[in-house]
N, C-alpha and C positions, 0 to 999 in steps of 0.2 A: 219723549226724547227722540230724537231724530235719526243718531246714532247713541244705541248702551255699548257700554263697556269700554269707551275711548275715552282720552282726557280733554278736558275741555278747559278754555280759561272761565273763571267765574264772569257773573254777568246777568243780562237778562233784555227781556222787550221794555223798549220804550214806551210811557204812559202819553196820551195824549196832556198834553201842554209841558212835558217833560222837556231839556238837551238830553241830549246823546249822553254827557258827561254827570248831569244831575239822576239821570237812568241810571246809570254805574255805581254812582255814588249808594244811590237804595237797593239798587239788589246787592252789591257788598254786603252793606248794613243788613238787612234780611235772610241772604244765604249764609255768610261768616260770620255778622255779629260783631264787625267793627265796622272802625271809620276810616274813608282813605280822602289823600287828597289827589285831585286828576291834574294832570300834567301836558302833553303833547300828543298828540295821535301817531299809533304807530304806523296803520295800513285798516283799508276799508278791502274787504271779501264778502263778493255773494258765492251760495255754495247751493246748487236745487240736490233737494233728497227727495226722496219718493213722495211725499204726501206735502212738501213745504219747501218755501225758496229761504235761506236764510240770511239775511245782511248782516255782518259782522265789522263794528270798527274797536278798535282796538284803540288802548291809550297808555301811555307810562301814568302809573302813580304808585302812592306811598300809604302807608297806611301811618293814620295820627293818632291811635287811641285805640286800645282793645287787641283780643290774639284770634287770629284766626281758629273758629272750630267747624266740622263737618254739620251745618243745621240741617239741611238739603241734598247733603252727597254721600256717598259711602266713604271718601275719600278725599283727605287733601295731600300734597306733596310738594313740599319744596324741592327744584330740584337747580343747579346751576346751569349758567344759559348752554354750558357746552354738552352739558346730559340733554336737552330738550329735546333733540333730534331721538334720543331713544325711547322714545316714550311713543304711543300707539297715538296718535292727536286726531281729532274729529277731520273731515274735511277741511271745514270750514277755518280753523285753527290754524292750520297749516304754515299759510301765509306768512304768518305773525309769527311762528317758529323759523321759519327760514331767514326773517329777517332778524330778529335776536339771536341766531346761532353765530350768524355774520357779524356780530356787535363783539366779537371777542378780542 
């Protein structure tokens, strides 16, 4: 982890011969244990931490089948776009909050 203890949206690295959007789609299903569908990109962030540069793009979807549970986190949390701002968010996140907080 790059940074512990912040929130982060779910996700993961791209496989080689993977999209961006087909990446998303398996780490969902792997970390939550559902299925979503991918929709529009929201914003692309790189963010350097001490040991890693991270590329971040973000996207709207939905989720089609199954409930989210914690397989890989300590934590999940819904929260509404106007709470996002108060939440501790990764660097790299950031971005993607600023711009959903303005979606209101």
């Amino acid at each position: 982890m790059a940074q512990p203890n912040v929130w982060e949206f779910p996700g993961g690295k791209v496989e080689t011969g993977e999209t961006d959007q087909e990446a998303l789609i398996r780490e969902i299903r792997e970390e939550l244990g559902c299925v979503i569908e991918v929709f529009s990109q929201i914003t692309e962030a790189a963010e350097e931490y001490s040991s890693i540069i991270v590329q971040l793009i973000t996207y709207r979807s939905k989720i089609v089948s199954g409930h989210p549970s914690a397989k890989e986190h300590s934590e999940l949390k819904w929260v509404h776009k106007s709470e996002l701002s108060l939440l501790n968010w990764s660097r790299a996140d950031r971005p993607t909050v600023r711009i959903l907080s303005q979606e209101l």
